[in-house]
Structures are given as C-alpha cells and as structure tokens.
KEZAZA-253924 format. One record per residue (C-alpha): residue number from 1; y negated, z negated, x. Coordinates in nm, 3 decimals. Each point is the difference from the previous one (the first is absolute). Layout:
BEGIN
R kefi      yy      zz      xx
R  NUM       Y       Z       X
...
# end
This chain:
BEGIN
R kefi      yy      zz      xx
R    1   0.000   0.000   0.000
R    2  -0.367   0.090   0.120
R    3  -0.240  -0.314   0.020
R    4  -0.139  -0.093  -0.318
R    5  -0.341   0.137   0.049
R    6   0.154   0.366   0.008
R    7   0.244  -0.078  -0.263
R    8  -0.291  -0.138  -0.249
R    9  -0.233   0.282   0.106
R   10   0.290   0.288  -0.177
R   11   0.040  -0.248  -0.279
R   12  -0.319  -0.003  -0.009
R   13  -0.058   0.335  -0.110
R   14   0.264   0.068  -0.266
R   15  -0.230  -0.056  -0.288
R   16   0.321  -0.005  -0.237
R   17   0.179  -0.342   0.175
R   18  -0.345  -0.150   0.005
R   19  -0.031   0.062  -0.390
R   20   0.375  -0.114  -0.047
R   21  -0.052  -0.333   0.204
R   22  -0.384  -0.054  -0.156
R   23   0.145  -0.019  -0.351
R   24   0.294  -0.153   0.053
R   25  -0.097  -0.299   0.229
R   26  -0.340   0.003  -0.249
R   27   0.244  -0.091  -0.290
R   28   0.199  -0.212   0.185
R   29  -0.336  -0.226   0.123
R   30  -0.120  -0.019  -0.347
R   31   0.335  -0.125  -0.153
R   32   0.046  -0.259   0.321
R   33  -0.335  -0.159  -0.076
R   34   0.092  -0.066  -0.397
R   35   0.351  -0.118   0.066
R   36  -0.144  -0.218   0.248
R   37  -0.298  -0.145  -0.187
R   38   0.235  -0.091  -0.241
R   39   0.066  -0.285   0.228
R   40  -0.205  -0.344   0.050
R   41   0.157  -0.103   0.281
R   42   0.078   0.336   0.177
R   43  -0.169  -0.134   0.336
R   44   0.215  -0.313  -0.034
R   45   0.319   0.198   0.012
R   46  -0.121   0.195   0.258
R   47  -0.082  -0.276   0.202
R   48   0.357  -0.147  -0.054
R   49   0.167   0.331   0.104
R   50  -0.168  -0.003   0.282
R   51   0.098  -0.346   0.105
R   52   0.371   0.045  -0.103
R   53  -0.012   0.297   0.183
R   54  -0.133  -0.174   0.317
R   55   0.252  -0.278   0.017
R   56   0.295   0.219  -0.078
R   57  -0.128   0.169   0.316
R   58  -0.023  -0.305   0.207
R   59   0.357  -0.108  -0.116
R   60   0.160   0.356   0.000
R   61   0.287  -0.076   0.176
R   62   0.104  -0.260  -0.181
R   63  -0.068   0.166  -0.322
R   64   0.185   0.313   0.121
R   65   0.292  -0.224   0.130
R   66   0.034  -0.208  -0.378
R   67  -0.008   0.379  -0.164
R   68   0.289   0.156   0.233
R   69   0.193  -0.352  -0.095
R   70  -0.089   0.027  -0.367
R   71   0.102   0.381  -0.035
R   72   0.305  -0.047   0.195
R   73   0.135  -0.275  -0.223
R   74  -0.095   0.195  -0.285
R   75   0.276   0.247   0.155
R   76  -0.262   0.299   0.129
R   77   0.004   0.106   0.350
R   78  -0.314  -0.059   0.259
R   79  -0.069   0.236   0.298
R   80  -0.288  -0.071   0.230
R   81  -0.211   0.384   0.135
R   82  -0.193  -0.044   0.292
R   83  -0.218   0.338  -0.078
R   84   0.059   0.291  -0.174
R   85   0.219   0.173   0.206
R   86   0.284  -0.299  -0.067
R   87  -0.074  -0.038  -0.360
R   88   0.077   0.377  -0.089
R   89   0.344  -0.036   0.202
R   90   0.068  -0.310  -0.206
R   91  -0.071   0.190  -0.360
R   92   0.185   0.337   0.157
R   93   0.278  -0.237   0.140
R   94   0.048  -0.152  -0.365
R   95  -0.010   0.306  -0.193
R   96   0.242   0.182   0.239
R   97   0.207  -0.277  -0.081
R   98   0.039   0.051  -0.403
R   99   0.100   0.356   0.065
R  100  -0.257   0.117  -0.214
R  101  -0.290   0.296   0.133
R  102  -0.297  -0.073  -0.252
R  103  -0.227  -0.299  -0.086
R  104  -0.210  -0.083  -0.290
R  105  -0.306  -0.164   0.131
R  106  -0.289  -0.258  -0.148
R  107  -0.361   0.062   0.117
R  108  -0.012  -0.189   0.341
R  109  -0.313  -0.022   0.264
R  110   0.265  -0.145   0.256
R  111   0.223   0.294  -0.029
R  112  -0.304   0.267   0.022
R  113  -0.125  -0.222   0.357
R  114   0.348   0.059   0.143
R  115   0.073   0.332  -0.146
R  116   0.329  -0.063  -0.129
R  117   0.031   0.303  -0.207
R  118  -0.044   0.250   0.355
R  119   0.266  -0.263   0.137
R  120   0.247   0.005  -0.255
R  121  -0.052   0.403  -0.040
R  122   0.087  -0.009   0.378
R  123   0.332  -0.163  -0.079
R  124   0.069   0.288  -0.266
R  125  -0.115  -0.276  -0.341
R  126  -0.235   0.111  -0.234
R  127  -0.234  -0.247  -0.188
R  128  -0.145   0.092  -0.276
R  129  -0.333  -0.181  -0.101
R  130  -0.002  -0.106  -0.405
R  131  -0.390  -0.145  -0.032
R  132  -0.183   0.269  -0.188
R  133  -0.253   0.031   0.310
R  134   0.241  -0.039   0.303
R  135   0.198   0.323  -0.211
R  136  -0.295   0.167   0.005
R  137  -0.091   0.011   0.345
R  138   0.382   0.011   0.111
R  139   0.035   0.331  -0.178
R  140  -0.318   0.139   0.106
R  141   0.110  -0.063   0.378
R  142  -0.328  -0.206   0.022
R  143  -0.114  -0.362   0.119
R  144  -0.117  -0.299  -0.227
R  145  -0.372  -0.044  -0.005
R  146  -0.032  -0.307  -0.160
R  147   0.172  -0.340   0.035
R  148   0.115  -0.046  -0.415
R  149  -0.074   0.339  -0.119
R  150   0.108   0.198   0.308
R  151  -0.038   0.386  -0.210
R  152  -0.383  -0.088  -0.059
R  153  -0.088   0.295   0.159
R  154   0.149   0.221  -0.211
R  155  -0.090   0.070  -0.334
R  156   0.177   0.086  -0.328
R  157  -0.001   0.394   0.068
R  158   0.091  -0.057   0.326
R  159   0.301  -0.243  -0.077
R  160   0.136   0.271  -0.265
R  161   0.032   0.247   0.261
R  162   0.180  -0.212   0.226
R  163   0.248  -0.073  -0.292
R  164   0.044   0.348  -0.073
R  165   0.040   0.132   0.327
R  166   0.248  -0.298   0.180
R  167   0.130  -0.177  -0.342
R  168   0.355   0.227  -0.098
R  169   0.019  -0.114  -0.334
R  170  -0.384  -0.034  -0.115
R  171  -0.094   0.191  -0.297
R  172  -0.103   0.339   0.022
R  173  -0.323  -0.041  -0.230
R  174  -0.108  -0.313   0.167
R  175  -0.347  -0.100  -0.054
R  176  -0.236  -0.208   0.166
R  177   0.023  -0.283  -0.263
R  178   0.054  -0.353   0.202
R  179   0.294  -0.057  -0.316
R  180   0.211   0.315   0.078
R  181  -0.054  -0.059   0.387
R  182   0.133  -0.333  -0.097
R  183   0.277   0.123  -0.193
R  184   0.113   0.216   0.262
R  185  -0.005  -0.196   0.256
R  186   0.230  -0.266  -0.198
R  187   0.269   0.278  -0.061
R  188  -0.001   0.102   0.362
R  189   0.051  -0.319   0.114
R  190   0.267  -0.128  -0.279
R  191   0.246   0.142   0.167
R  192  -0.070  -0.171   0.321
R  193  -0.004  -0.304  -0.153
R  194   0.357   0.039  -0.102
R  195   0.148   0.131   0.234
R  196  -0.173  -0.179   0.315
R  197   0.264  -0.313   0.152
R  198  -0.282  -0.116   0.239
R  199  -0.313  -0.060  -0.055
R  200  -0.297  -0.070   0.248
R  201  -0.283  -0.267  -0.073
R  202  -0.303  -0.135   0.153
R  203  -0.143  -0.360  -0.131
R  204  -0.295  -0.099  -0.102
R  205   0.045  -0.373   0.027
R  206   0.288  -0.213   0.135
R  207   0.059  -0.398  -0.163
R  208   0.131  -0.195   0.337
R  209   0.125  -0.293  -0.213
R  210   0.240   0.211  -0.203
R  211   0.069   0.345   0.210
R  212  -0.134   0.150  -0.304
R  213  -0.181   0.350   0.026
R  214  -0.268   0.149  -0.166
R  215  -0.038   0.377  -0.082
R  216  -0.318   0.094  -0.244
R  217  -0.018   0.341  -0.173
R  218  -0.152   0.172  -0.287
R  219   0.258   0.257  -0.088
R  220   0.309  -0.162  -0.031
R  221   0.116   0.264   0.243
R  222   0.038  -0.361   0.218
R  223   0.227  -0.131  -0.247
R  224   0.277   0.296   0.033
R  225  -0.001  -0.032   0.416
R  226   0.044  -0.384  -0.031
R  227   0.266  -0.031  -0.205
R  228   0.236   0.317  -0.076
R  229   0.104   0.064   0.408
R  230   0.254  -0.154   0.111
R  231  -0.154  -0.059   0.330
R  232  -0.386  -0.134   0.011
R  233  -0.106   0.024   0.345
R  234  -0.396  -0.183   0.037
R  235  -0.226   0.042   0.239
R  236  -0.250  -0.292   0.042
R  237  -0.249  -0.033   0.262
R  238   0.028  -0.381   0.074
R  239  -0.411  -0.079  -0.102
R  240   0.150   0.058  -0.386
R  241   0.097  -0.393   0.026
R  242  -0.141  -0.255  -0.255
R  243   0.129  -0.328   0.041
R  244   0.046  -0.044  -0.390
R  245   0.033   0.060  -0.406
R  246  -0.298  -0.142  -0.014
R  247  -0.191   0.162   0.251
R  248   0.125   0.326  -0.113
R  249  -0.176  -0.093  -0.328
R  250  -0.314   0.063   0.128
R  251   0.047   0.356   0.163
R  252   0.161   0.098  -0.332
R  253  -0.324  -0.048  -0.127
R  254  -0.241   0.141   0.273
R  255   0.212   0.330   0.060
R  256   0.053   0.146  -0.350
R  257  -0.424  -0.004  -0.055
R  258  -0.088   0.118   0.359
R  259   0.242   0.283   0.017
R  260   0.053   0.123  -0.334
R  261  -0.269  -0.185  -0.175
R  262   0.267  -0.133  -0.247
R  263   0.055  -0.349  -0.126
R  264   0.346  -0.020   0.075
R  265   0.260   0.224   0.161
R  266   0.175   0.246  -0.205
R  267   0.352  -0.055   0.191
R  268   0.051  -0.281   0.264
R  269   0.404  -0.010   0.083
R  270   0.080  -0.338   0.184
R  271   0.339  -0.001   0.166
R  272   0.187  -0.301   0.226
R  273   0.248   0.130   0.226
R  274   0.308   0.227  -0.193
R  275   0.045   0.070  -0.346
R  276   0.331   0.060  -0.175
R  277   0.150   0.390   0.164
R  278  -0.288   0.004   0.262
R  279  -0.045  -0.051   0.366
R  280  -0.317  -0.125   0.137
R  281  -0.164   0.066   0.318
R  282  -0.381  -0.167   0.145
R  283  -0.107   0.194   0.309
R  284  -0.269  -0.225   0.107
R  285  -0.256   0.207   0.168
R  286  -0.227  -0.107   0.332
R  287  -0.123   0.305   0.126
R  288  -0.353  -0.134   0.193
R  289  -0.014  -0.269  -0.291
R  290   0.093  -0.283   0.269
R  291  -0.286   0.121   0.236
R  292  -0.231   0.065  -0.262
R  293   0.051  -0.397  -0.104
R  294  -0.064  -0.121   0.358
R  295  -0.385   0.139  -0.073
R  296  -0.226  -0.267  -0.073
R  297  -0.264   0.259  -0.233
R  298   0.223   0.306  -0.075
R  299   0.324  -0.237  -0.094
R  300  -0.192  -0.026  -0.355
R  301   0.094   0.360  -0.073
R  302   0.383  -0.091  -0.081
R  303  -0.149  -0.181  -0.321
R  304  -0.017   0.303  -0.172
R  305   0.185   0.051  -0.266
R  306  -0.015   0.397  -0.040
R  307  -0.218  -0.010  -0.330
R  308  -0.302   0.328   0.130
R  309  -0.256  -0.168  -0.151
R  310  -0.159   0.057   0.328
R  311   0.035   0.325   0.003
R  312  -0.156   0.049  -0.387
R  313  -0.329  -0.188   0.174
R  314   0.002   0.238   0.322
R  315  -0.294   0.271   0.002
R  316   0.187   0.119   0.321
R  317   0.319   0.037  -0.156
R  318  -0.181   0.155  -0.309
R  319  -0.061   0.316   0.182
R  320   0.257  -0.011   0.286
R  321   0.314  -0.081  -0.200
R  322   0.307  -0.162   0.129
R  323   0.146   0.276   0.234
R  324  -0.289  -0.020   0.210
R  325   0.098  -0.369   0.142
R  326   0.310   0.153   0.125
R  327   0.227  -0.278  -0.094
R  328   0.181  -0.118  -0.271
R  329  -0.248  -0.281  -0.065
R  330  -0.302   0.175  -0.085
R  331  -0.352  -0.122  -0.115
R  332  -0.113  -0.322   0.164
R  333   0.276  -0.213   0.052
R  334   0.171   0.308   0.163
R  335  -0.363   0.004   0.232
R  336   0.149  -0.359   0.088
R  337   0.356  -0.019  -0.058
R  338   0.084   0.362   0.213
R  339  -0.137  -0.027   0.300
R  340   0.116  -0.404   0.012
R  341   0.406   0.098  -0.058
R  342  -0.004   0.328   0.222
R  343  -0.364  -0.097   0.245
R  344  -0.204   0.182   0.064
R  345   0.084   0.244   0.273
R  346   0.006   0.310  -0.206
R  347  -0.264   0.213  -0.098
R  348   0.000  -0.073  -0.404
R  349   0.085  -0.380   0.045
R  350  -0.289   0.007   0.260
R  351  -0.240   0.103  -0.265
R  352   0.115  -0.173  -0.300
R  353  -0.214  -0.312   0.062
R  354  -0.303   0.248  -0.019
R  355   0.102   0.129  -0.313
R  356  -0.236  -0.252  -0.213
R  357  -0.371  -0.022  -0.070
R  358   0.067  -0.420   0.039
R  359  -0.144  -0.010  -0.379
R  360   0.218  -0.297  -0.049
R  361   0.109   0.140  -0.369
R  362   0.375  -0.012   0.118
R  363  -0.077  -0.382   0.053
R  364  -0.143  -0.057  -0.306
R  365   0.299   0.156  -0.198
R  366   0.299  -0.106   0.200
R  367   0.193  -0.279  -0.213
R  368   0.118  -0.166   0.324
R  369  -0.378  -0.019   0.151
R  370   0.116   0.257   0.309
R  371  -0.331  -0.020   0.177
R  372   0.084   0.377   0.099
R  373  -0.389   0.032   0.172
R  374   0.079  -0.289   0.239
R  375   0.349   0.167   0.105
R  376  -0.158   0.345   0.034
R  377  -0.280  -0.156   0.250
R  378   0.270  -0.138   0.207
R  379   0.219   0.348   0.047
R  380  -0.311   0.182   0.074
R  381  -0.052  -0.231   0.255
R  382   0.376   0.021   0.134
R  383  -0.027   0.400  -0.022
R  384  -0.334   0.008   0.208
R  385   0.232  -0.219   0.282
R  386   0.257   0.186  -0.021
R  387  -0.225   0.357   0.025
R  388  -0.156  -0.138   0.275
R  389  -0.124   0.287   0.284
R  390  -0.159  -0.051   0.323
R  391  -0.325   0.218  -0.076
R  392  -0.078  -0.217  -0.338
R  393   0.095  -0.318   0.222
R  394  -0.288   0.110   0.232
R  395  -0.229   0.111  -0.218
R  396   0.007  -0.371  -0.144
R  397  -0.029  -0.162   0.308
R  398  -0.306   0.210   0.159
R  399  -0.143  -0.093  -0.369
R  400   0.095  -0.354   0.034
R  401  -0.182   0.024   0.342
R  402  -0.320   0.193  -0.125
R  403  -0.027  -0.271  -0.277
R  404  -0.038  -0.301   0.214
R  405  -0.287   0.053   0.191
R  406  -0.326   0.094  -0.200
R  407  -0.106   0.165   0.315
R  408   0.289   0.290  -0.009
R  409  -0.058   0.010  -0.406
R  410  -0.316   0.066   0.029
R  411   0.068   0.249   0.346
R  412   0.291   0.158  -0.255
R  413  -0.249   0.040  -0.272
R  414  -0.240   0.153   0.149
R  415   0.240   0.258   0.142
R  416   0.105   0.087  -0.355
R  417  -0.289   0.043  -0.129
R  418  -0.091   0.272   0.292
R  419   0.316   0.183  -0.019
R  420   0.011  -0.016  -0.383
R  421   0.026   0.356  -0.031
R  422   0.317   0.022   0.224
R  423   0.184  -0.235  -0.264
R  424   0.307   0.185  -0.134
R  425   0.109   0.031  -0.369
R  426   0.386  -0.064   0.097
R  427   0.153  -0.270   0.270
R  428   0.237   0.126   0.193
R  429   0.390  -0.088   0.060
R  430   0.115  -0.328  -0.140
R  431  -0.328  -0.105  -0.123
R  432   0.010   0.327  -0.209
R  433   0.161  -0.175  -0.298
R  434  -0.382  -0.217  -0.050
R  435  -0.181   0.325  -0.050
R  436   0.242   0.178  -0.222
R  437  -0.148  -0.179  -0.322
R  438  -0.339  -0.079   0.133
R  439  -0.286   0.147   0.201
R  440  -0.149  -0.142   0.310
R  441  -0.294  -0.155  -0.050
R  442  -0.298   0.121   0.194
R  443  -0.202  -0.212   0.246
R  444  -0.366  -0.049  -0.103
R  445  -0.227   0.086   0.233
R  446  -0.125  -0.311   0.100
R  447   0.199  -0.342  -0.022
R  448  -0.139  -0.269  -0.225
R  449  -0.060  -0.213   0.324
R  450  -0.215   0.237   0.106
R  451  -0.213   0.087  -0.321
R  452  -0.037  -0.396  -0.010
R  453  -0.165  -0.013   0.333
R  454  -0.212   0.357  -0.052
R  455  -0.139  -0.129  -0.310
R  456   0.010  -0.380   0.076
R  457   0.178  -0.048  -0.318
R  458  -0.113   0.275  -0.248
R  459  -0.373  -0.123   0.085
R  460  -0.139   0.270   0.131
R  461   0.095   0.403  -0.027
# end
C-alpha cells in the first residue's frame, strides 16, 4: 500500500465514494446522537467502560488464564497464536482435520488483521463470508472500508451489479431495491448455512468468570455460523476480556447506540465452551497486542471495542474512506491501532498517525474515552525518530546554534533579508516533504530588530 497521503489524494477525487461515504456516515451521525441522548447517564457508562477496560488490562493475564480454565472445563479447546502467521496454521490445522474444504464464516476484525481467508485459500479451503456487507465486498474481489459497515463505499446500483455478475443463482431481473438485494443474498447463502460443518467466528466480548463468548450481529446470519457447524472454530484477540456478567452489562449498552445507533442488539449469541454435536475451538490471538500493552499512552487503544463511531465523526475519513488507511482497522483507531500492532517501519503505517486534523471529535464519540489525539501525538513523534536523516539532524542543530546567541540571530537575519530574493519555492532532498503542502515564506527586508532601532520604536519615519 502507498502512504496514506497518496492513497487519500485518489480517494480524494472519486466524487462518487465521497457522495456514498457523505450520506451514509451523515445518517449514521445523526441516528448515533438520538440513540445516545436517549441516555442520562451515557458519560457514566462511558466512564465505567473505560475503567473496566483499564483494569482488565492491568490484570490480563490472570483474566486470560481464569478464561482458558473456564472454557476448558466447559469441554472447548484453547490454543494460544503468537501473531498471525501461527494463528492461521492453527484454524488451517483444525479444519484440515474435519476433512471438510469449506467454512461458513461470522463477520470478524481479528480474522481480516491476520488474513485468514488468503491463508486458508492457500491450504486449498474456501470461506465464504455470510454478513450482508462482508458478501458484498467478497464477491466484488474488493476490501472493507469501514469497520461495521465494511461495503459503505458502494452503493445500491453498485451492489446489484456485483450480485449479478459473481452471485450464480441471483435473479435475472434484480433491482436495486435494498429488500430484493436482501432476499438474494439470504438464498445464496441458505445453502451454505446447511451444508457448512465448520464455521469460523470472531468475538466481540469474552466473560472471564464463565468462558462465555459473545458474538453481536444484526442479521441473524451470526446465528446459523454459531450453531448449525459441527465445528466452531473462534478467533479472539486476547484484549476481548471482561472480567464479568456484570461488566459485560455495561458494553451491551454502550455498543448497540454507538455502532448501530440501536437500543439493543438485534442478535447477541452467548456460548460456554461445547454444545450438544459441536466441537469448540478459542484461538486466542496476540499478534503485537502484548507490545502494544507494555505502552504507557498507546496501551489505551486495546479498549476499543470495534463500534466506528469514530469513524462516523472523522472529516478525514469522510472523504478518504477506509481503503486509504491501508489496514484492516481503518478511520482513527486504525491511525492508532495499525501502526502500534505492525510499527511503524512501513510507508502507510509511517503515515497513519498523520492521517488526522487532531479535531478531537473521535474523542468525544468513543464510548471507551480513547483519547485517540493524545496517541496520534505520540506516533508522530516515534515516526519523526525513526525517519531520522543526517541533513534534517543538521539543519536542527546549526538552528539550535543560530538561536542561542542574539548576536548570530540578528547576523542570520540580516543575511535573509539581503538575499531574500535567492529564497527558493521548494527545499530540497529530505526536507522536501515541508514544502510539498506549503510555501516558503519570504524574508522581509529588514528584521524587526532592525526597524526597532531605525525608527527608535515606530517614533520616528
């Protein structure tokens, strides 16, 4: 992927995904704030997600050691990944091992960061994806854009296409209508459901206390991967913890509004360990997550719980759209959350802490209080050290030296102002970057030191 500024400058420019994601993200704002004004003590809860979120964080091994106890006795099986690379031979590993060459699978952020579906194609398994939106992009060979409704950029005439060019049993008269896309999307994927023996699940929370795990949905398409398989294979990276019922009671509340802008969730499946003709599997997923925790400011980023209310605030990613972050965490929290779990040492994850106008809106709306501005100061900071070249290294220190004497100042100003017309539009080499938003400023002719002491203070002419 190209850094974000070049990715955001073509995004920039299709006038049709900045119409898609201005409505849609519009709509979704306007619904958020109702849902959530509905709520006296909305700050309250946010405050105490925040602070369960914190101490499950300062306890998380213990909390991840009483869940692997509690699932096991509950007769599921408990594998540990160490990145992505060991959690897709895991999943591969255990679907080899039913025989079987397709999966059904439930929307899942943890599965997208690893890229499970590449993987599994490697080892000859298909997955098919059954929420409306993750079909949508799957068939249109095509990336998510957003976080909870990953087909945003697309639009209803663009969706019916899709369908009727990749989709073998859609209708032939197909309209655009968002009832017959729904209705053929639920045939096409009846038949999965059926016929699938394993199915593939992310979680959205995890209950230490019991082993119990949490999967939240609006379809129901959810419902058919969690409990018709024979094998349910999960894949949970291990910041999905809350300690218990309780606590989950206040995240049930918070995520529903700030994702959805709903009251309650239309399906939320709880499972603990194996059910009656099933075998249960919890990959638990590390991937950077241990390193990211070790970070004093940027550890606050593994609060989130995946709701893109963020990302309806963002006037960034209101014109630049998801694909532009080049992750699968896109918006702000990806601005935070990539370039923590893979650093910073490529180009995109290099500019993805610039990718923010510091507006603090993503604050403001974040239901666990992510103070996103405060982690996005810090990368920059970490992306200038690691950037670091020799020529900007001098140029600091001969300005460092110029700046503590007010005889070379003044000597330095006075030798701008003569060569003023020699000043060049563009800096050269690695201070290049500085000019290619912004012109250099001219020198005036004269410094203000020396208008002071010309006209003894604006006294005289």
């Amino acid at each position: 992927m190209p850094s974000f500024p070049e990715a955001a400058r073509e995004a920039v420019g299709d006038t049709r995904l900045r119409r898609n994601l201005a409505h849609a993200t519009g709509t979704i704002r306007a619904r958020r704030a109702e849902a959530v004004a509905e709520l006296p003590d909305w700050e309250r809860l946010r405050e105490s997600a925040r602070q369960i979120k914190d101490h499950t964080l300062a306890h998380l091994g213990h909390y991840l050691r009483l869940l692997e106890e509690r699932v096991t006795g509950a007769g599921g099986t408990v594998h540990w990944a160490r990145d992505a690379a060991e959690a897709n031979r895991i999943v591969a590993g255990l679907v080899e091992a039913t025989g079987e060459r397709e999966v059904v699978k439930v929307k899942s952020m943890a599965t997208q960061e690893i890229g499970l579906n590449e993987a599994l194609a490697q080892a000859g398994i298909t997955a098919y994806e059954t929420d409306l939106a993750e079909l949508i992009v799957q068939l249109g060979d095509d990336r998510p854009s957003h976080i909870l409704v990953p087909a945003i950029h697309r639009n209803r005439a663009e969706i019916r296409d899709i369908f009727l060019r990749t989709m073998p049993d859609a209708p032939a008269g197909l309209s655009d209508s968002p009832a017959e896309l729904a209705e053929a999307a639920r045939r096409h994927l009846r038949a999965k459901f059926l016929s699938a023996r394993v199915a593939v699940s992310g979680a959205n929370f995890a209950v230490a206390e019991t082993g119990t795990l949490v999967v939240l949905e609006s379809e129901g398409n959810g419902r058919m991967c969690l409990t018709l398989p024979r094998t349910l294979i999960t894949v949970m990276g291990i910041e999905k913890l809350v300690p218990t019922f309780a606590d989950l009671e206040v995240f049930l509340q918070l995520l529903p509004r700030s994702s959805t802008a709903e009251r309650m969730n239309p399906y939320t499946s709880m499972w603990t360990g194996v059910t009656e003709g099933q075998d249960f599997h919890l990959v638990l997923l590390d991937n950077g997550r241990t390193d990211v925790l070790a970070d004093e400011v940027g550890r606050q980023a593994l609060r989130c719980i995946r709701c893109s209310a963020c990302l309806n605030v963002c006037p960034v990613y209101e014109r630049a759209g998801g694909h532009a972050y080049g992750s699968p965490y896109p918006g702000p929290i990806g601005a935070i959350l990539s370039p923590q779990l893979r650093g910073v040492g490529s180009e995109v994850d290099a500019s993805l802490p610039y990718a923010s106008t510091l507006c603090g809106a993503c604050f403001e709306a974040c239901p666990v209080a992510i103070d996103i501005p405060e982690v996005l100061v810090e990368l920059r900071a970490r992306a200038v050290e690691s950037a670091r070249h020799p020529l900007t290294d001098a140029a600091m220190a001969a300005a460092g030296w110029t700046l503590r004497s007010p005889a070379r100042l003044a000597l330095a100003q006075r030798a701008a102002g003569r060569f003023r017309r020699l000043t060049p539009r563009r800096l050269p080499g690695p201070l290049r970057a500085w000019t290619d938003t912004r012109d250099i400023p001219r020198p005036p002719p004269e410094s203000f030191r020396a208008w002071w002491k010309r006209t003894d203070g604006g006294r005289r002419p």
